[in-house]
N, C-alpha and C positions, 0 to 999 in steps of 0.2 A: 448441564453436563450429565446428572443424573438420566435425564430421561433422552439423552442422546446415543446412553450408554445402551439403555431399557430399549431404544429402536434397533441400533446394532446387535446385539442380541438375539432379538424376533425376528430381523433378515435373516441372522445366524441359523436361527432355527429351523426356517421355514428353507432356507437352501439347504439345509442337511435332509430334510424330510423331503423336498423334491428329488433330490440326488438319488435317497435311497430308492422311491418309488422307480426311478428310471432304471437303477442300475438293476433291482429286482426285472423287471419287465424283460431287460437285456439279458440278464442272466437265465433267466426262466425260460426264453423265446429263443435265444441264439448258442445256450451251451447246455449242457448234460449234468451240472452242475443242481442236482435235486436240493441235497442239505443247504446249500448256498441259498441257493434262492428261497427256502424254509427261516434260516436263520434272517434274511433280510425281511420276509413278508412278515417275521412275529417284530421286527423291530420298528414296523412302519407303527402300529396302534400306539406303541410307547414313546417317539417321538409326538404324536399327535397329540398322545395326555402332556407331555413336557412342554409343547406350546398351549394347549390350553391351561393347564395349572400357570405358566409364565401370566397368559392375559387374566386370568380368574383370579390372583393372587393380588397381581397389579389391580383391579379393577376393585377388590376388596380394601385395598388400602385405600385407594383415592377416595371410596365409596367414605370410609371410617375418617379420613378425612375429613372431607366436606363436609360429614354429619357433624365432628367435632367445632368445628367453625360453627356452626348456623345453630348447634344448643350449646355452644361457648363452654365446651369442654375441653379448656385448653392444658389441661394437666394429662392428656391421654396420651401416654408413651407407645411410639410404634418400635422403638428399637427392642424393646422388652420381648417381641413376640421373634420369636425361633422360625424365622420361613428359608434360613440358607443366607448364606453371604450373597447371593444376588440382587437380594430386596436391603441389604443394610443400609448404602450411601444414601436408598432411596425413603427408608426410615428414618436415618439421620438426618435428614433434608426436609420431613413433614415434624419430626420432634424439634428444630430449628426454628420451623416457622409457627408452628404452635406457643413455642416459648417467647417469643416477640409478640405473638396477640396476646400471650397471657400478661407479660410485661405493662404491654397498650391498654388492658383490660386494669390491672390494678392499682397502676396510676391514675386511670379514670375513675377509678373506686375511691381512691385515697384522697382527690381531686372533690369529689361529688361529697365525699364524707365531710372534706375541709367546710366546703360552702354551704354545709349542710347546718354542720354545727353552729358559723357564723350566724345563721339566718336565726337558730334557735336561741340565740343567747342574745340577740337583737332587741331592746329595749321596747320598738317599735313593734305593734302587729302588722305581719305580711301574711296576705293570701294570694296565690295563683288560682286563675281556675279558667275552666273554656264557657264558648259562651252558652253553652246548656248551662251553666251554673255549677259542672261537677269540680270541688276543690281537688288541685294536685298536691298542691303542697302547702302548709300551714303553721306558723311557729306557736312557740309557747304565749310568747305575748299579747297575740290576738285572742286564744284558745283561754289565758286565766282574764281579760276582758271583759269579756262575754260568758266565760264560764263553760266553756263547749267543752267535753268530754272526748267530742268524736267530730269534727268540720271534716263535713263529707261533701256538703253544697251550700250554696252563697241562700239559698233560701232560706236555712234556717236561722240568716238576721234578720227574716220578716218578723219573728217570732219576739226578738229583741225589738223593732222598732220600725216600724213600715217606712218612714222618712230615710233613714242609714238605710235599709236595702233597695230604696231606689236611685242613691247617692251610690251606692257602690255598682252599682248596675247600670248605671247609664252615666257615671261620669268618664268624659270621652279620655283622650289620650295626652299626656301631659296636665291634664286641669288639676288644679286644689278646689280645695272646697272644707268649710267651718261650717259644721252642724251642732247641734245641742241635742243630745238625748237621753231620757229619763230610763234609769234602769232601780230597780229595789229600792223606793225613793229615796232616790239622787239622783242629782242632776250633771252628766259628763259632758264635756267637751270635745270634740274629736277633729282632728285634721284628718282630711282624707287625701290623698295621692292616689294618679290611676297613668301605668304605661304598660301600652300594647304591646307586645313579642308577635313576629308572626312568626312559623315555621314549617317545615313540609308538613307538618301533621296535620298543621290549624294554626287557628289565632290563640295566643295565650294572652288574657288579662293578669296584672298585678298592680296587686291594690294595696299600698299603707295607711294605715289606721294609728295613729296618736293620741292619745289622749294628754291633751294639753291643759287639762285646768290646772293641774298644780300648779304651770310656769303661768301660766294666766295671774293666778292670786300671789304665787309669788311676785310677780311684776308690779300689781297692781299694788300688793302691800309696800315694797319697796316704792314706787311713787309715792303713796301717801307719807311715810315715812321723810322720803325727802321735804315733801312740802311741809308738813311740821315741826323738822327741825328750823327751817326757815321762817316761817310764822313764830313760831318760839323763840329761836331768837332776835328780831326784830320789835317782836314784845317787848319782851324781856327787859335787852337795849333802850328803849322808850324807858320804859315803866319804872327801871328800878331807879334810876335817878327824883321820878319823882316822886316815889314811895321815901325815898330818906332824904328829899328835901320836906317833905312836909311833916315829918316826923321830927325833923329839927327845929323847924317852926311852933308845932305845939308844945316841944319844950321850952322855947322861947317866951308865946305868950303864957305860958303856969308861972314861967321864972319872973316876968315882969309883966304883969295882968294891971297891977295899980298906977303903971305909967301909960297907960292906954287909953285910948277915948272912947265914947262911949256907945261904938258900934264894934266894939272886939267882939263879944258875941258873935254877929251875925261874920264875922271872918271867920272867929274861932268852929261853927257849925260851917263855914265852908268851907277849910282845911280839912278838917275832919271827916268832912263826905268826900274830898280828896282823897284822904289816905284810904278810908275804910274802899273805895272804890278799887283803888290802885291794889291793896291789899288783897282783893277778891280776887283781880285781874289776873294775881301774880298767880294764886294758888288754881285759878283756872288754867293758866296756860302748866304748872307744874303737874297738874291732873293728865293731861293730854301729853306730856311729855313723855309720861309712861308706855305711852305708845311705840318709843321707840329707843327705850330700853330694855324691851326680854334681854332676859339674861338666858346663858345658854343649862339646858336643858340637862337635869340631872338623872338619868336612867337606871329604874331600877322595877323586879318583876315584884310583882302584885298580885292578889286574887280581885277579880273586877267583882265579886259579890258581894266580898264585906265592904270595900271600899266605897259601894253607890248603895249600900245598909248606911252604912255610918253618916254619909251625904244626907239620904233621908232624916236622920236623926235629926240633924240640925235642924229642920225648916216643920219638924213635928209640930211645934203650936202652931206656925202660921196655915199648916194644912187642916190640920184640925179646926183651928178657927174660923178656916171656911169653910168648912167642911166637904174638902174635897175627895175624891178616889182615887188614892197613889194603889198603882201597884207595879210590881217588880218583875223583871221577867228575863232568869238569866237562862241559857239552854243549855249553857254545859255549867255545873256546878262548879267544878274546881278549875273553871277559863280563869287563863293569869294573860297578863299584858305587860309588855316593856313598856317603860314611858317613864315621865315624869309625877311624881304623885302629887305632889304640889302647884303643878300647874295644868294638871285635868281637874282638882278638887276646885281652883278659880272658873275653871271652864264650865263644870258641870254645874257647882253654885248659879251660876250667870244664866244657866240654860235653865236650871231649876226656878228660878227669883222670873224670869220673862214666863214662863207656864204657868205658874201660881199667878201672875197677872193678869195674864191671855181669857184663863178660865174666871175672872172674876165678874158676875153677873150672870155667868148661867148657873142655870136648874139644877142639873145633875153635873157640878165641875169632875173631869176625870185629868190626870194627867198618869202616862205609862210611860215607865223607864225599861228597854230592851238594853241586850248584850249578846249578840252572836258570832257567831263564824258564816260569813258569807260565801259563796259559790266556788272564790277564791282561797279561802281560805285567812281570809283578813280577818281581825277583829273587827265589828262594829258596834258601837255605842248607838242608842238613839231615844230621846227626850218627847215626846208625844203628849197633845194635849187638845181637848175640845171645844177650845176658843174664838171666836169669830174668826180667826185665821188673818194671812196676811193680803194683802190687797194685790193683784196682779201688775200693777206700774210701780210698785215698789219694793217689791221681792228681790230684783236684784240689786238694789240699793242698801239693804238693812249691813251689808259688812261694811260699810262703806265708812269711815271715821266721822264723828258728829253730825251721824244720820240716824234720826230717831223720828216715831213715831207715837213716842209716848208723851204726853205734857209731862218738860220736871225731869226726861229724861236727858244722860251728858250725851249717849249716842258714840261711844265710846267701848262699852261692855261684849257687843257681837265683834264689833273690828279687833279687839282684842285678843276676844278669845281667840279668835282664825287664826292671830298671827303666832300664839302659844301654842294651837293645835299645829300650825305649818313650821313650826322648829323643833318638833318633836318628828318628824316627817310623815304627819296624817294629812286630813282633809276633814272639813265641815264645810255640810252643805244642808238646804232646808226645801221641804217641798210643802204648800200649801193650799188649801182647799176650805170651805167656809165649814165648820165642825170637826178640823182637824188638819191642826200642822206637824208636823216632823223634823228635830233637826238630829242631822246621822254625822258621826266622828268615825271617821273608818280610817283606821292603820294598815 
């Protein structure tokens, strides 16, 4: 309607300007009429500027238009500008539709903000990126992972782990994929997820990153857990009937030994190796029971300096008696830790008692206790020692419940602690190499 108005108008104009020119011509050529034909010839120039001001006005709007579209400057009011009520309906009509792109524009804001935040609060690491490797977009939980500061390009997980960047780089569309990767020794787990986007631009990759070992040892400790309440009680059931049947019986032969014949002895030394059996039995399966009793975790802050001082204190002669090299090494002095202090002090004891064992028979024993703040920002704990180390086909074995490698040991003490450290909601894990193992408790 507006610019049907804006053509009527411009015919308007231009049959006014043609009329005048003709009727000057008529008037100039065919009457006597001097001032007339004066007054009409000063009035031709002035229509001419009224239709060119008409199109140059028009033409600066559409211009400031179109500019306002295309650098999305949808806040630009054309009614505000003073050109005459002829340009109004035709400024209220670009103020109209500005106001709807601005609308379209910040809902898409609000939109992109929403899913923006979701990604960020995503437990999981997501990255997008093309396939130069430049990242588009990147959450927190990929970024505290890996510790990146700034995930600008997928190269820089070469840096982390040549295996994860060519898992993230070449794994196709739809696939998973479980890798294992050592980062500040430790050893993580990660699921990886990879789906293509195409788009006019390009192809967009998106890649998920998980790190699954918590749920890994959580899984695993709950299986063990089941199966030794089941072992235990099936013992148990067995055992104790005949722990107090024979315990009734050596009452019996004490009480009546003189009506007996003359191989009670060799019964009474069989009973006896009965019971004392049965006895052992009980208190071994009641040892392993423990397993699957943590009690839940009492939390309270701490200084981690005095607390792994006073740890050392305890195991002072047996270090000295070997003459070993403790030493301490905390990096912030007044680092405090939530947790439980009574069941880091069994954890650390355990971790302490296998290092003082590790190092017995070398030369120069060292064992080193750290405490830092990782890349993340975590606390981490970690037990260091220069021991023949742990053997490679069994390293992932040692949490494992009644798996040892010591003669004499219950194999009990690493499964344990994991599962004190994993109800506190840390992680232990161990890296090993022959002159030096590690095991690291990160919060």
């Amino acid at each position: 309607m507006v610019f049907k108005r804006f053509e009527i108008r411009m015919v308007m104009q231009i049959a006014l300007l043609t009329c005048t020119i003709f009727l000057f011509s008529w008037v100039w050529f065919k009457t006597s009429l001097i001032y007339t034909a004066i007054l009409l010839l000063l009035s031709i120039p002035l229509q001419v500027y009224w239709v060119y001001k008409l199109v140059c006005i028009t033409n600066q709007k559409l211009t400031s238009f179109f500019e306002a579209i295309r650098f999305g400057e949808f806040n630009y009011n054309f009614s505000s500008q003073e050109q005459g009520k002829a340009f109004s309906e035709l400024s209220s009509v670009f103020d109209e539709i500005l106001s709807q792109f601005r609308e379209i524009k910040q809902d898409k804001e609000e939109q992109s903000f929403f899913y923006k935040t979701i990604i960020q609060h995503i437990g999981i690491g997501l990255v997008a990126f093309r396939p130069g490797g430049q990242v588009i977009i990147s959450n927190n939980s990929i970024n505290r992972l890996f510790g990146f500061r700034d995930f600008t390009n997928v190269n820089q997980l070469e840096s982390i782990d040549k295996a994860l960047f060519d898992v993230v780089s070449d794994l196709k569309d739809g696939k998973k994929k479980l890798i294992k990767i050592r980062m500040e020794d430790e050893i993580f787990y990660l699921s990886v997820n990879a789906k293509t986007i195409k788009q006019e631009s390009g192809v967009i990759k998106v890649v998920s990153i998980q790190n699954i070992q918590s749920e890994l040892e959580e899984q695993e400790i709950e299986s063990w857990q089941k199966l030794i309440r089941v072992l235990t009680h099936e013992i148990m059931n067995s055992i104790t009937p005949v722990t107090s049947l024979t315990e009734t019986l050596k009452g019996m032969f004490q009480n009546q030994s003189e009506f007996l014949p003359d191989d009670v002895d060799d019964i009474r030394l069989a009973i006896n190796t009965i019971h004392k059996r049965s006895a052992g039995l009980l208190k071994f399966v009641e040892t392993y029971r423990n397993l699957t009793k943590t009690s839940q975790p009492k939390f309270e802050r701490f200084k981690v300096e005095g607390f792994l001082r006073e740890l050392c204190k305890l195991h002072e002669n047996d270090i000295r008696e070997n003459n070993i090299e403790l030493k301490l090494d905390i990096s912030v002095p007044d680092m405090e830790i939530v947790a439980d202090e009574s069941m880091m002090e069994r954890v650390i004891i355990n971790l302490l008692n296998n290092a003082i064992q590790a190092v017995d028979g070398e030369v120069k024993p060292k064992i080193k206790m750290r405490a830092y703040f990782n890349s993340t920002g975590n606390v981490v704990i970690q037990v260091e020692d220069n021991g023949l180390g742990i053997l490679p086909e069994v390293i992932d074995k040692i949490f494992i419940p009644f798996f040892t490698t010591r003669q004499g040991g219950s194999g009990i003490g690493l499964a344990l602690s994991r599962q004190l450290i994993r109800a506190q909601g840390g992680t232990i894990g161990v890296v090993s190499k022959p002159g030096k193992t590690i095991f690291t408790i990160r919060f």
